[in-house]
N, C-alpha and C positions, 0 to 999 in steps of 0.2 A: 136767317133774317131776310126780309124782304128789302133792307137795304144794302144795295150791292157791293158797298166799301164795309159794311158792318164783318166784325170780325168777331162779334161777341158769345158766336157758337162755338167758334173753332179757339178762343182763349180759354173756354171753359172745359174742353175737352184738356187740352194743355194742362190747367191749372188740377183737372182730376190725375193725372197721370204723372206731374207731379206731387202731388198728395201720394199716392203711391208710390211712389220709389224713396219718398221719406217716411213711410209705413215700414217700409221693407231696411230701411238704414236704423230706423229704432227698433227691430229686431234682431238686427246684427249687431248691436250695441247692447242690446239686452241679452244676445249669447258670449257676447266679451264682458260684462261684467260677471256672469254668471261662470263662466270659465275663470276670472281671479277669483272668484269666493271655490269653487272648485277645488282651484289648488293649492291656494291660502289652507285651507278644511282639511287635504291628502296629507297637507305637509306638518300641520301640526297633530295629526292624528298619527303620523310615521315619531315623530319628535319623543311625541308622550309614550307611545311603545316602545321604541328603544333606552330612551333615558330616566322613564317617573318606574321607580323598584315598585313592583306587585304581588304582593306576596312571594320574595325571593329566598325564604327561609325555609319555604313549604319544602315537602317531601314526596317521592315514590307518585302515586297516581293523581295525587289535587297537584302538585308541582308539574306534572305534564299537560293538565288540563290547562294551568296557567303559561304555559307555554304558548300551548296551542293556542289561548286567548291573546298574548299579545301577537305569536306571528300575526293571526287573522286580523286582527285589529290593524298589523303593518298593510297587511295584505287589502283593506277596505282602503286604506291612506291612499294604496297605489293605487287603486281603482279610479277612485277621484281624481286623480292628477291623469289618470288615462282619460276620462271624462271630460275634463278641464281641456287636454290636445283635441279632444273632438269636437268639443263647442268650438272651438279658436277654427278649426277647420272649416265646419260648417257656417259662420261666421263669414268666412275668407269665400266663399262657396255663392253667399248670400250676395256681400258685394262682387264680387266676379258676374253674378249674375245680373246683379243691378247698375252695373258699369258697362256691363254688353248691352241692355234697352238701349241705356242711355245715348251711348255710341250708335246705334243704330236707328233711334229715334230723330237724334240729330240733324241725321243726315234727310229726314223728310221734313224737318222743320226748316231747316233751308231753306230749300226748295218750295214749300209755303210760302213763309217769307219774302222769297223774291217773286214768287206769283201771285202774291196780295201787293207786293209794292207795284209791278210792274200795272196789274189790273186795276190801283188806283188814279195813279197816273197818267193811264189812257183815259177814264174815267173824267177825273179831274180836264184835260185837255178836250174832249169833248163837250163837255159840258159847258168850258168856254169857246168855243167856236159855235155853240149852239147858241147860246148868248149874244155869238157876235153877229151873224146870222140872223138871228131874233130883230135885233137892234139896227142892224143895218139897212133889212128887208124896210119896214114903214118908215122909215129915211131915205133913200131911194124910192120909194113909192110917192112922197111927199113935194121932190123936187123936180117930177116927173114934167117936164116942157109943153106950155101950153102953144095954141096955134101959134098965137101971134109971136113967141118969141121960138117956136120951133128952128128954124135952120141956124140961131144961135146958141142954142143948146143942143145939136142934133150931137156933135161930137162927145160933149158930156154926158149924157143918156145915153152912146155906145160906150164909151166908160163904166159907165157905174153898172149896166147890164153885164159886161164880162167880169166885173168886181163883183157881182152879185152870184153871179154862174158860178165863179173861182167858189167862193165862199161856201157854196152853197154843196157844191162836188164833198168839198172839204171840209164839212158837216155829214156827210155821208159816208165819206173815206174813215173820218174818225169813230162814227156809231158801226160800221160793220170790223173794224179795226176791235172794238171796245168787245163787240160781239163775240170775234173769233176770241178773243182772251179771255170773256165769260164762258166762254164754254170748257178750255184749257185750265181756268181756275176751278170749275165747278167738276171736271174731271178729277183734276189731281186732289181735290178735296175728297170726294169719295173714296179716290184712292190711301188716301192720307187716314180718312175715319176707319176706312178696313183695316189699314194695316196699325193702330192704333186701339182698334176693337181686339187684333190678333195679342198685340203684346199687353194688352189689360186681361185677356185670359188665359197667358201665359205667365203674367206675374201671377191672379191669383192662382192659378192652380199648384205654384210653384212654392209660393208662398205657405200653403196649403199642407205641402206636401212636406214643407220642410219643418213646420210646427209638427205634425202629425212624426215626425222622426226624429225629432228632439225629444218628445213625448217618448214617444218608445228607447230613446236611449234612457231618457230617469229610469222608465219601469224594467228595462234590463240594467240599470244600475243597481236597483232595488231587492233586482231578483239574486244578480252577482252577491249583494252584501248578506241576502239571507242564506244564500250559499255558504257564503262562511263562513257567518253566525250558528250557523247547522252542524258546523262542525266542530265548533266550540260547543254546544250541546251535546253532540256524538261522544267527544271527548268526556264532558262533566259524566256520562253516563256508565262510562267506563272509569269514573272516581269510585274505590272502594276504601267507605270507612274502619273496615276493619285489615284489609290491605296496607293500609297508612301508617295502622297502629302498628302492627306486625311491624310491616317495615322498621320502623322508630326504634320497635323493640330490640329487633336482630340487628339493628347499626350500632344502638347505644351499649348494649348489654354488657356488664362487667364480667358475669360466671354465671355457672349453671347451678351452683350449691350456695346458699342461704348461710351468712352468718352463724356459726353455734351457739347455742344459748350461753349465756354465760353463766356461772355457775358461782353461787354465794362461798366462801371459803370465812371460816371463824376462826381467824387469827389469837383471838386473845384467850377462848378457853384452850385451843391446841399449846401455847405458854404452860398455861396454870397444871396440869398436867403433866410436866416434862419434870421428872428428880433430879435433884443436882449433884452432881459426879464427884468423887474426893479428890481432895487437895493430893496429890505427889510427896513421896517422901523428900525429905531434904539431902543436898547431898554430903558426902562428908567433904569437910575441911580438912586439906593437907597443909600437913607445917612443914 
C-alpha cells in the first residue's frame, strides 16, 4: 500500500497462512475421525469372527474353507486397527508439522509487529512536528518586527528564529529518523514475505504429500484385504463336494453289510399240519 502505516498487505498474507494451517488442522481431524471408524470397523469385524457360529457343523473340506473364512475375516479386523494406529500417527505427523510453522512463524511476526508499531510511532511523531513547524513557521513570519518598533522586539525575533531553527532541525531529525525505519521496515517485510512464501510451499507440498500417502495406505489396505480374500477363495477351491460326502460317510458309517432280507415264515399252516401224539398209558395204582 502506498500508505506507510497501512498494514493491509501484510494482514492478508497473515490471514492466508492462517487459513492454512486450519486447512491442515481439518485434515488431521479428518485422519482422527477416520482412525475411530477404523478401529470401531477391526473390532467388530474381529467380534463377529470369533463369536457369531458359521457354519460350525460343517465337515472335512467346506469346514476348512470356513475356517479359513473367518481366520481372514479376524485377519482383515486387524488390518484395520493397524490402519486406524496409522491414521492416528500421521494425524500426530500433521500437527507436529503444523505446530513447528506455527512456532516458527511466530517468531517473525513479532518482530513485524514491533517494526510496524515502532515505524508508526516515528510516523505519527513526525508528522506532528511537521505540523508544528507548519504552524509555527507563518506565526513567527507574522510577528516579524517592524522598523519602528525594531530594537523592542529585536530580543523576541532572536527568540522565535532559534525556536524556529530548534523546530525545524527537529522536523528533519524526525523524517530521516522515519526514513532510516522505512527502510528497516520495508527490509524486514521482504524478508518476512520470503520466508512466509517458503513456509506456504512447504505446507503445501507437505500437505500434498501426506493426502497422496493416506491415499496409498487405503489402496494398500485394499490390496491387503484382497489378499485374504484370495485366500478364502484358494481355500473354497480346494472344497470337494464329493470329499465331504465321503468324508460323512466314513465318519457316520454303521457296517459294511446291509441288513438281511427278512423272510415271510407261515406260522398257522406249519400248526395245521403237525399230528397230534397219544395220550401215555396210565399208571398202575398200588394198594
Amino acid at each position: 500500500s502506498t500508505d506507510l502505516t497501512s498494514t493491509i498487505g501484510y494482514d492478508s498474507i497473515i490471514q492466508h497462512l492462517n487459513d492454512g494451517r486450519k486447512n491442515c488442522k481439518e485434515f488431521e481431524d479428518f485422519l482422527k475421525e477416520r482412525a475411530i471408524i477404523e478401529e470401531k470397523y477391526g473390532k467388530e469385524l474381529i467380534n463377529l469372527s470369533k463369536k457369531k457360529p458359521c457354519g460350525q457343523t460343517e465337515l472335512n473340506t467346506l469346514k476348512k474353507s470356513l475356517d479359513v473364512f473367518k481366520q481372514q475375516i479376524d485377519n482383515v479386523g486387524q488390518g484395520h486397527i493397524q490402519l486406524a494406529q496409522t491414521l492416528r500417527e500421521e494425524a500426530k505427523k500433521m500437527e507436529d508439522f503444523r505446530e513447528k510453522q506455527k512456532l516458527h512463524r511466530k517468531k517473525i511476526e513479532l518482530i513485524m509487529e514491533a517494526i510496524h508499531k515502532n515505524r508508526n510511532l516515528q510516523y505519527k511523531k513526525t508528522m506532528e512536528v511537521k505540523q508544528m513547524f507548519c504552524g509555527f513557521l507563518p506565526c513567527a513570519l507574522l510577528h516579524l518586527p517592524s522598523l519602528s518598533h525594531f530594537w523592542q522586539l529585536f530580543l523576541k525575533l532572536a527568540q522565535t528564529k532559534s525556536a524556529l531553527e530548534d523546530t525545524d532541525r527537529s522536523y528533519q531529525q524526525s523524517v530521516t529518523t522515519l526514513e532510516k525505519i522505512r527502510e528497516e521496515w520495508q527490509n524486514e517485510h521482504i524478508k518476512a514475505c520470503e520466508f512466509f512464501e517458503t513456509q506456504e510451499c512447504e505446507r503445501i507440498n507437505y500437505f500434498r504429500n501426506a493426502l497422496w500417502l493416506h491415499i496409498n495406505q487405503l489402496s494398500l489396505g485394499c490390496v491387503q484385504n484382497d489378499e485374504k480374500y484370495e485366500e478364502i477363495r484358494k481355500s473354497l477351491e480346494m472344497c470337494s463336494i464329493e470329499k465331504d460326502i465321503d468324508f460323512f460317510v466314513n465318519l457316520r458309517k454303521t457296517g459294511s453289510l446291509a441288513p438281511a432280507p427278512v423272510v415271510y415264515e407261515n406260522y398257522y399252516n406249519a400248526q395245521r399240519n403237525v399230528t397230534p401224539a397219544r395220550s401215555p398209558a396210565p399208571l398202575p395204582i398200588s394198594r
